[in-house]
N, C-alpha and C positions, 0 to 999 in steps of 0.2 A: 114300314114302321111298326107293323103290328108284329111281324115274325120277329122285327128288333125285339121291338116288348117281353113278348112269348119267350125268347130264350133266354132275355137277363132275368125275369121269372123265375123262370127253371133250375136256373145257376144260382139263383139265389136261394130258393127254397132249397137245393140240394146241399148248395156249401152249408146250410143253414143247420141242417140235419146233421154234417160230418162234425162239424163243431159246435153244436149247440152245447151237450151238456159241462163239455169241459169252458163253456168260455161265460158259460152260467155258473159255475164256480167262482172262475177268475174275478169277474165281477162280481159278486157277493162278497166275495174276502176283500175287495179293493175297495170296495164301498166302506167296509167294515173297519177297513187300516185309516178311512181318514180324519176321524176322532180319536187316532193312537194315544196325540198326547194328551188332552183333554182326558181320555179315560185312565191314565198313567197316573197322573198329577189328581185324580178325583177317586181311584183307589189307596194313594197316599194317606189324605183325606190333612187330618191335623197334623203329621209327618213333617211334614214340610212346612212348617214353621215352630217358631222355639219362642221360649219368653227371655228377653234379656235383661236381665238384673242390670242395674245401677255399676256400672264401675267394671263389670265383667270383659273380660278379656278372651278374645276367640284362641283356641290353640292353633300351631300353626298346622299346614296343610299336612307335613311331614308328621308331627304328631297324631294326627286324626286317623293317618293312614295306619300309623301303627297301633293304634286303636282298634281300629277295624282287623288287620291282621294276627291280636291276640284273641279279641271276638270270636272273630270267625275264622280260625287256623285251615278251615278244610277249604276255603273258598280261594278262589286266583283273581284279584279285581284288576277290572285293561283299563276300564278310565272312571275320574273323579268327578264331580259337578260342585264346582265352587262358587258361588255368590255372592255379590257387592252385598246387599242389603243384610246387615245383622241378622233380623231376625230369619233368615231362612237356612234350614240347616241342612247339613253335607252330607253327599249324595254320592255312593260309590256302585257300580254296575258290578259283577261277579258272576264267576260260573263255579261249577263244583269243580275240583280236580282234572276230569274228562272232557271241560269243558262244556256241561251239558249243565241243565237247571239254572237257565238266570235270573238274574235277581236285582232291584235294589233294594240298598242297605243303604238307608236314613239315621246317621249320626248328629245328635247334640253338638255343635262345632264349639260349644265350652266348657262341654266336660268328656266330650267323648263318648259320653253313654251312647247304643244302640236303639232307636227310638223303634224303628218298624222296620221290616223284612218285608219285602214284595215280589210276588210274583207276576205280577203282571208286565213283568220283562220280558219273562218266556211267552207268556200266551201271543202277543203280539209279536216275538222272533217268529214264533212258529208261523200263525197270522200271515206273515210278508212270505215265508217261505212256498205258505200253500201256493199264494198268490203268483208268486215267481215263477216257481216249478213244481208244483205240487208238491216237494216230499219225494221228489223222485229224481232229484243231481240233477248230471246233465240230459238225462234222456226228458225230464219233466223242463227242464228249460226250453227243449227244441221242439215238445209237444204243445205249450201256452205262446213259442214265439211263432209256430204256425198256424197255431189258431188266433194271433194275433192279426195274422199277415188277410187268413181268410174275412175275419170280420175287419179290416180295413175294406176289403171286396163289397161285402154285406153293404157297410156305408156306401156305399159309393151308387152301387145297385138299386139303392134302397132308394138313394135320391132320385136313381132315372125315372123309379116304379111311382115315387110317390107326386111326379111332376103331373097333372092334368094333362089329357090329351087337349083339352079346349079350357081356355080360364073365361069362368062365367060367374057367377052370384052361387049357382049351385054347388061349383067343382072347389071353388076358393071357399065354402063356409064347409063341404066335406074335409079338405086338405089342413086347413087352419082348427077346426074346431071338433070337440069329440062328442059323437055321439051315440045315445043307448042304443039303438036299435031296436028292430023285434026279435033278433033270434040272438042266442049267443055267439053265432059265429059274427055278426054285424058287428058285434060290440068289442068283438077281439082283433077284431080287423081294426076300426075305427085308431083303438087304443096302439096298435103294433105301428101302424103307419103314421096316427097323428103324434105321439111320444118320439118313437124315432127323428122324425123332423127337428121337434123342437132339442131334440138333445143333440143334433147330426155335429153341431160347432166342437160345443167342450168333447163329444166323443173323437171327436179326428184328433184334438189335441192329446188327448190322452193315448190314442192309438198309434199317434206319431212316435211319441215318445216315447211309448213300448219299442216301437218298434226299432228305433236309431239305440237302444239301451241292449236290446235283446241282439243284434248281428253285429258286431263288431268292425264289417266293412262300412257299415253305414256310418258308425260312430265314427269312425276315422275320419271319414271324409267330410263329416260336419266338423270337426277337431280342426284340421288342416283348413278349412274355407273360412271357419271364423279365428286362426292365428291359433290356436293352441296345439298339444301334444298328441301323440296317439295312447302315450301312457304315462299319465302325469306322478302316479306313484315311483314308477322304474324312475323317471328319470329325477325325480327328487331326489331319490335315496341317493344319484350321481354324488350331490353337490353336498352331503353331511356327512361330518368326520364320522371316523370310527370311535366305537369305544376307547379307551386308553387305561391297562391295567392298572390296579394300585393306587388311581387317582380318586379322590372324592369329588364327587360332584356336589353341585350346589344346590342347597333344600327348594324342595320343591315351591312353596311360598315364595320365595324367590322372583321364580319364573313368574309363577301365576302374578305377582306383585307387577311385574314389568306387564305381562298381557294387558292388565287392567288401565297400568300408565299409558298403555297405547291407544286404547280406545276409552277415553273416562266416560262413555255414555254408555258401554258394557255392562252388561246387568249381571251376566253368568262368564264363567271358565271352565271350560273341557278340558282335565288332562290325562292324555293317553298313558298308562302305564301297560299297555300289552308287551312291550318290547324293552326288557329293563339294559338290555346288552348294547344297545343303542348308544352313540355319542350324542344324542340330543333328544330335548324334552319338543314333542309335538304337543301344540296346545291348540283351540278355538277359542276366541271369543266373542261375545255375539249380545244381544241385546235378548234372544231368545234359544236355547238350543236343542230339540227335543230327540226323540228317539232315532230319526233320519235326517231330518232338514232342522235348517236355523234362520233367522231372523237379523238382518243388518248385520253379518259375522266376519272372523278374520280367520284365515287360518295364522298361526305362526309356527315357526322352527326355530328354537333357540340352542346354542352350545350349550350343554350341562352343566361345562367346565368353566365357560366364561361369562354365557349370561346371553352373548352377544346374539343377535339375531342372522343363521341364514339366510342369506339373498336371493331366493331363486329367481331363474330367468322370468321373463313376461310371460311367455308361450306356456311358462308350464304354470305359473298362478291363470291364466287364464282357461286351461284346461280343467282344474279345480272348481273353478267358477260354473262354466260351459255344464261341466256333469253334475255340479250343487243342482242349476236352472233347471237341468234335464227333472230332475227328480221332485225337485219343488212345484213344476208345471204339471207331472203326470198326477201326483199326488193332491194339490190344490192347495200345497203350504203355500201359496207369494201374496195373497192378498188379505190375510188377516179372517177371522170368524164369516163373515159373510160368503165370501168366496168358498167357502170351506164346507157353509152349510146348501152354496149352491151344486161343489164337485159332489155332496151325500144324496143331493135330489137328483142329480145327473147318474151316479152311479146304481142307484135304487131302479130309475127309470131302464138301465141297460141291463140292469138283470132282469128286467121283466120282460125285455126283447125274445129272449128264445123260450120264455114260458108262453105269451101269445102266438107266438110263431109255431109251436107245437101243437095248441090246438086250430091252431088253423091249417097246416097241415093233414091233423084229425080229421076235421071238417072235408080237405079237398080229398084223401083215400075212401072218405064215408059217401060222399057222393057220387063217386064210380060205381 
């Protein structure tokens, strides 16, 4: 049992070394993405709401856009944020021409004036990227999904290591509870072991889910075991017409008109305009829908031409679902402000994992 001990030790302090400082990144930035929206909507500030006059009349969706596109002529906007409530005004996403610098643009939705420009669209794309892959495609994808892989390890190790060899009054108030110590290496230890513990739950979930997002056989096979696709985008695009030359399609208010009929407890509408050559308008609506995740949502697909709604199979709205879960679980969007300010103390406490774990390391080279 001891040489067991001795070598998941080993293995662990080594994996710990191979990955520590990239996965001391990873979590800082992931800590840092889970107030995205919060900080989104709080550098808006006044933005995002409008005074509505007596008698005043919203323009329509189609109008605002074009609003926006004599505005802002250099800019390519992919999707729109439309709002039940009057007073909240319209909300268009953009990049510059290169697709690089985004943005939102916060429009008056009754006169169209341009109210505020925000960048804190980019800072948080960039944000999720570091997080992902550092900035580095795919080679920074396959370096954060092995260093996922190894601190799933770390977890697992972590729990052999931090198990008592004897549970007693002494070994259960060390394991349960932290404390100072006399030296600082006591106190770094205490902190590495007793932190980790209590963080061991929400970190496996969020490891998990790295992990079934990051390899794509994993994904699959969770797809397939709970009824969905392997590729729910490919196989949507199956089941929607094609564009149709020469035809007008129908204003965009429209649609968003029918999304809201569908869900009358919908507070917000997303609508995609990335893809204008499209036979159909892709919409959400949702009770909340922020930078990644949404709140009570729908997706929809309507024909442009007729209004009507695409039907797709179960397998593939439940594929949609399946990967929303995935990302709202890793992220700590599903349970409203509480949950959210529990995934900030759980992430806080995982990047401080290989900052103690380093000096104690220190500590074990310094006493040889």
């Amino acid at each position: 049992m001891m040489n067991f001990r001795k070598d998941f030790k080993r293995w662990h302090r080594w994996l710990g070394v191979l990955s520590g400082v990239v996965f001391f990144f990873v979590a800082l930035t992931g800590t840092l993405f889970v107030f995205a929206d919060e900080a989104i909507d709080a550098v808006a500030g006044g933005a995002r709401q409008v005074t509505v006059e007596r008698g005043g009349q919203q323009l329509s969706v189609d109008s605002l856009m074009q609003c926006f596109r004599t505005t802002c002529s250099q800019r390519k906007p992919f999707y729109a944020d439309v709002y039940r409530a009057k007073d909240r005004s319209f909300r268009v996403a953009s990049s510059d021409t290169q697709g690089n610098d985004l943005a939102y643009t916060y429009l008056n939705p009754y006169t169209g004036e341009v109210i505020k420009v925000s960048r804190s669209y980019q800072f948080f794309f960039t944000l999720a990227h570091l997080h992902a892959e550092l900035l580095m495609g795919e080679w920074g994808k396959w370096i954060v999904a092995i260093t996922t892989l190894i601190f799933f390890f770390e977890l697992l190790s972590g729990l052999i290591l931090w198990l008592p060899r004897r549970w007693n009054a002494k070994s259960r108030a060390s394991s349960f509870r932290i404390k100072r110590g006399k030296t600082w290496w006591t106190w770094a230890y205490n902190l590495h072991k007793v932190l980790g513990f209590y963080s061991l739950v929400p970190a496996l979930v969020v490891t998990l889910t790295a992990l079934i997002m990051s390899f794509g056989a994993i994904t699959r096979v969770l797809q397939q075991a709970l009824g969905g696709v392997d590729d729910p985008f490919a196989e949507a695009e199956r089941y929607e017409p094609a564009a149709i030359a020469g035809r007008a399609s129908l204003p965009l208010s429209v649609a968003v008109a029918k999304a809201f009929d569908k869900r009358p407890q919908a507070q917000q509408c997303r609508v995609s305009l990335w893809n204008s050559e499209s036979g159909v308008y892709h919409l959400k609506v949702a009770a909340y829908i922020g930078l990644v995740s949404s709140r009570d949502g729908e997706n929809l697909v309507l024909n442009k031409y007729t209004g009507e709604e695409i039907e797709l199979p179960q397998p593939v709205k439940r594929a949609f679902v399946i990967n929303e879960w995935l990302l709202r679980l890793h992220i700590g969007a599903w349970g409203g402000l509480v949950v959210k300010i529990l995934m900030f103390i759980v992430g806080a406490l995982l990047t401080s994992l290989p900052v103690t774990g380093l000096l104690l390391l220190i500590r074990h080279k310094g006493s040889k």
